[in-house]
N, C-alpha and C positions, 0 to 999 in steps of 0.2 A: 670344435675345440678352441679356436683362434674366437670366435666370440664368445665364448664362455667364459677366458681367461679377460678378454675386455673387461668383462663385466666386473668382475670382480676387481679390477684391477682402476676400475670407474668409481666401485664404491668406495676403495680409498681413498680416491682421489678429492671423493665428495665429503669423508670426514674429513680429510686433512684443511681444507677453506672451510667448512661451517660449522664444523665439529660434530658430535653423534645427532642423530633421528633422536626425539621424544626430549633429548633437554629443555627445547623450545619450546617442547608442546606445552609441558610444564601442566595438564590436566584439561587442558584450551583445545584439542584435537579437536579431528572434525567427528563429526555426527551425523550418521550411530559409530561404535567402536568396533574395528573387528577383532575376534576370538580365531584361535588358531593352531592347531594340532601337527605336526609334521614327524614322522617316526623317519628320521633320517638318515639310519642306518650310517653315523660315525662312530661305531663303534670300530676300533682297532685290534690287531692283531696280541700288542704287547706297550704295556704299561710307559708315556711318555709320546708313543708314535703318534698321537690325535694333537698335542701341543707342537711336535715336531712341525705336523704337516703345515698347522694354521702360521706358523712361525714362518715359511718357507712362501706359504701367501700372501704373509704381510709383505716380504718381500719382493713379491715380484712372479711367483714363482707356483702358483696354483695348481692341485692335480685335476683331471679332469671332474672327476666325482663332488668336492668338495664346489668347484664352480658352477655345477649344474644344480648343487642344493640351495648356493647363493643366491643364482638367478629364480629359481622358483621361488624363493622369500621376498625378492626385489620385483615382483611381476604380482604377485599375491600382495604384496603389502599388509601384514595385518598388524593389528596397534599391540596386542599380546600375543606372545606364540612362547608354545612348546617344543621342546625338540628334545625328541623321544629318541635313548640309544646314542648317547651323548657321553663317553667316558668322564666320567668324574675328574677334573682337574681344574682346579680355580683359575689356575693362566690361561689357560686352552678356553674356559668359558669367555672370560674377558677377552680372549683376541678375538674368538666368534662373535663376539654381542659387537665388536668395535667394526669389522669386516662385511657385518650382516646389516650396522646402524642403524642398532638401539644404544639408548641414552643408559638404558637400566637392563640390570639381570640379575639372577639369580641361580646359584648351583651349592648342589650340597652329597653329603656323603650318599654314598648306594647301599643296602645291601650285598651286590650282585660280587662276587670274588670274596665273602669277608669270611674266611674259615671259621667255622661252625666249631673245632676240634671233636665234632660226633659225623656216625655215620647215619645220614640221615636217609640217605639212600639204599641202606638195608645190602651193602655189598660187600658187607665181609671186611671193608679195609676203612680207614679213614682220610680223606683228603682229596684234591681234587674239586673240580668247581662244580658237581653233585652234590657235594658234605657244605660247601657253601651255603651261607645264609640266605644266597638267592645265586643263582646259576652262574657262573664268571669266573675266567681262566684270571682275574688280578681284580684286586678291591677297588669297586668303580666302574667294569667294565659294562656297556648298556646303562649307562644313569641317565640323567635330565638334566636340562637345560631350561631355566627362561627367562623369556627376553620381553622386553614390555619396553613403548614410547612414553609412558606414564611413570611417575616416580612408584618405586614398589616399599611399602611398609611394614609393616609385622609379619613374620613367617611362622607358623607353626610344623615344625617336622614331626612326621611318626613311625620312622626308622626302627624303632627297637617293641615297637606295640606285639607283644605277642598274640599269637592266633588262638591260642587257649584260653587269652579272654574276652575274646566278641565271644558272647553268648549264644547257643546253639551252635557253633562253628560247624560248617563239616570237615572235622576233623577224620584224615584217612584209616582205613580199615580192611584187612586183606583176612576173613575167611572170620567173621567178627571180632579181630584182634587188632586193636589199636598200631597201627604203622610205626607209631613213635613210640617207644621207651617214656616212664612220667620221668625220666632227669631230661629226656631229651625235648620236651612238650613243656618244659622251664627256658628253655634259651631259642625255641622256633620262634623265628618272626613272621607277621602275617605278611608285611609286606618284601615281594620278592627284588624292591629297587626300593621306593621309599612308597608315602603318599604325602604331598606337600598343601597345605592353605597359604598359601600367596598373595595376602593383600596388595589388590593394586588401585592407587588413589587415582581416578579420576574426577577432575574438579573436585566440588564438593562432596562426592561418593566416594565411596570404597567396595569395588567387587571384590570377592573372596576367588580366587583361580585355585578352584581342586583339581590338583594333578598328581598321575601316577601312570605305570606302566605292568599292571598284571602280567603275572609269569602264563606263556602259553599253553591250552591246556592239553600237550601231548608229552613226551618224553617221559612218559613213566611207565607201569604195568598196572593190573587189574585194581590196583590201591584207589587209583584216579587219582596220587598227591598234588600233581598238578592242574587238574582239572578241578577238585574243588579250592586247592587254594585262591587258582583262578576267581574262581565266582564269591567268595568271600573277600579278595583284594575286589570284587567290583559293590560290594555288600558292603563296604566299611563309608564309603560315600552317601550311600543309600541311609544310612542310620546318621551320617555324620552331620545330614542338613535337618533331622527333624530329632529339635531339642529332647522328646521327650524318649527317643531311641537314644540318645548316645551319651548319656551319664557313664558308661560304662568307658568311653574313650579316652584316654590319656597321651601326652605328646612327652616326646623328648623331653621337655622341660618343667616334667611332673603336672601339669596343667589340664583336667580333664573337661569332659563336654564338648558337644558342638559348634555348632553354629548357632547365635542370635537370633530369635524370631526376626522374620523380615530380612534377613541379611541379604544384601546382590551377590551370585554365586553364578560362575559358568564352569562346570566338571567336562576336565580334558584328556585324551592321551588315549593311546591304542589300549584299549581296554581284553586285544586279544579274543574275543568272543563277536560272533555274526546272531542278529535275533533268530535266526531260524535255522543255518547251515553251518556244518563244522565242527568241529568236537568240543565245545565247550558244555556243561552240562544245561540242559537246556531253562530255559529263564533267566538263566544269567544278567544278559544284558537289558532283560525288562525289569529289571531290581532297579533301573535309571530312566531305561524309557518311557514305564508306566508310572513314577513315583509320583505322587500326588503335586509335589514340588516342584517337578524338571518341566522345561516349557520341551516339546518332541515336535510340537505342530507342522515343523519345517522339517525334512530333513536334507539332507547339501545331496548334491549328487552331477553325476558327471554323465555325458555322451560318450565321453571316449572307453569310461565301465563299460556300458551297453555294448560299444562294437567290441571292445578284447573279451569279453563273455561269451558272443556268438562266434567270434574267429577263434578262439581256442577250443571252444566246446570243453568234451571230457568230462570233469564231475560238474561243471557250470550249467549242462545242458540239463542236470536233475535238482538245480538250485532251489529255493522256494522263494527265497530273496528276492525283491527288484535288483537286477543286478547294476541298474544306475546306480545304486546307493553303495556302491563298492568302491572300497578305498583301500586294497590291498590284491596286488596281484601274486598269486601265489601258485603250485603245479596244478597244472589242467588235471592231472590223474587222481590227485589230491589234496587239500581238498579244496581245491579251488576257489577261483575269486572269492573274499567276503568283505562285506564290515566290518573291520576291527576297530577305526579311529574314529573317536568321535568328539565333540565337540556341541555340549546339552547346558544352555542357561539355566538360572529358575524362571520360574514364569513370569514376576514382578515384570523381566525383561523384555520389550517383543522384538524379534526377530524379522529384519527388516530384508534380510536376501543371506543367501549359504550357496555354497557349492563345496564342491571335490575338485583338486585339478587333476584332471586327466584328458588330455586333450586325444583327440581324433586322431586321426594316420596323415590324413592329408592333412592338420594344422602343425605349420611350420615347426611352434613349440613341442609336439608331441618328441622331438629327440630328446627334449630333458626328462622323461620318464620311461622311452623305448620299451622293451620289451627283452627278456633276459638275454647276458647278463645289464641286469638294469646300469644306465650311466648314473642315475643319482637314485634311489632304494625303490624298493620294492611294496612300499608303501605310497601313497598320494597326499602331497598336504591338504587340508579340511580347513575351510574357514565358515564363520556364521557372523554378522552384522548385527547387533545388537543394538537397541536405543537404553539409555541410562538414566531413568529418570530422576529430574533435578539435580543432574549434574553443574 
């Protein structure tokens, strides 16, 4: 704990003489650039406590949780990161981007708490973070964060893209009856937090950073509403980088289409779904891994996966998975270890070294990811190194 709070309390120390990470870089970093996923479970109890906490760090005054996610971003270093499960609040991001030292961030509205006023959950009543436009006891709770050493440019949000117009959607159905009401299949949104295009200017370049956080695909009944919405928030990506799939997309700001032939693209965030184990419906996550577009060549992976797979056992011993490639620890009973985060360039990119941190038993660091209850989440941050050509 006593070096935890150091740390953090180091990294003030180091904005306050040089001022933020990434102003400097100003596009000039070193090379290749790292890419970066972290589902960092700050998510809060009640609307305010997430700005509270980071307030109380600037001061002096760090919890343990919040210092252990610090240090794992101050030991990984990566030039762009995500940070998954981020309650929505503009101050709360800016203290984080200022404590974490980045120059630049980005945060924006969630779905997750924004009352629906329908019942979407088919229970009789209305309200509640079920009838929610995506799952959340207050609007914003579970949102995104990011953070970049590079100056960040044009953002595209698609917060409000409803799920009834990707075409083919798997739209839910319980005994061949539509889940939804058609007034209520007018105001569903596909996505359960947002999906964000994130230009970020390096040098001469512009990477596009697709980011999102698919809703999980368990908590419902035999509908699967969340299990296909699941694989549709991972489908909206999938169509979003090949021009001639996504005429059909539109953003917040009436603007439709994808992305530019050619465009630099690294698609980020727990996407919720393992390629092989777990409840998501199966292919899901090959909708990104096999895309003619996404470079997979590499995938990150960690030691310390390996040994908490074989010491927990349970549903990990019937895995199909490498379970090096696990970035998420979750009950042995069920369904244990998977991939959920990930972190996929296009291929224009090449990928120069990845990992997972999850360290060992006996590596000193492995306290900042322990074993339940976890000190800093239950997820592992993901990074992949990237080269940018003609930057």
């Amino acid at each position: 704990m006593r070096r935890l709070g150091i740390a953090v309390l180091a990294t003030v120390m180091v904005l306050m003489v040089v001022g933020p990470a990434g102003a400097a870089a100003g596009g000039s970093g070193p090379d290749p650039v790292r890419f970066s996923t972290f589902n960092a479970s700050l998510n809060r109890f009640s609307q305010g406590d997430l700005r509270a906490e980071l307030e109380a760090a600037v001061a002096g005054a760090p919890t343990s949780q919040l210092s252990a996610v610090l240090e794992i971003i101050a030991i990984n270093d990566p030039d762009v990161l995500l940070i998954n499960e981020f309650d929505y609040d503009p101050e709360a991001g800016a203290l984080f981007a200022m404590l974490a030292g980045y120059g630049y961030h980005f945060i924006a509205p969630s779905n997750t708490g924004v009352p629906s006023g329908a019942d979407l959950d088919n229970s009789g009543s209305v309200g509640g973070p079920n009838d929610a436009f995506g799952f959340g006891f207050f609007p914003g709770q579970f949102g995104m964060l990011v953070l970049s050493k590079y100056p960040i440019g044009d953002v595209r949000t698609f917060q409000n893209f409803l799920w009834k117009d990707m075409p083919g959607a798997l739209l839910p159905e319980l005994d061949g009856v539509s889940w939804y009401s058609d007034e209520e299949l007018d105001i569903v949104r596909l996505s359960s937090k947002s999906h964000w295009d994130v230009s970020i200017e390096i040098g001469r370049k512009v990477v596009h950073f697709l980011v999102s956080h698919p809703t999980p695909p368990v908590f419902d009944g035999p509908e699967d509403r969340n299990g296909t919405r699941n694989s549709d928030e991972i489908r909206f990506w999938a169509d979003y980088i090949i021009p001639s799939q996504s005429g059909y997309i539109y953003d917040d700001a009436g603007t439709t289409g994808g992305l530019t032939p050619g465009a630099f693209f690294v698609i980020a965030g727990d996407q919720n779904s393992d390629p092989l184990d777990g409840d998501s419906i199966p292919g899901s996550a090959q909708q990104l891994l096999d895309h003619p577009r996404v470079n997979a060549k590499v995938t990150p992976s960690s030691e310390g996966a390996v040994e908490a797979s074989a010491l927990q056992g349970g549903a990990n011993d019937a895995h199909l998975s490498d379970p090096a490639f696990d970035t998420a620890d979750f009950s042995d009973s069920a369904p244990g270890n998977l991939r959920a985060d990930y972190v996929l360039p296009s291929k224009a990119l090449r990928i120069t070294d990845a990992a997972v941190f999850w360290p060992v038993q006996a590596d000193p660091l492995f306290d900042l990811v322990g074993v339940f209850p976890f000190p800093s989440s239950d997820h592992r941050l993901v990074w992949v190194d990237v080269n940018v050509p003609g930057r």
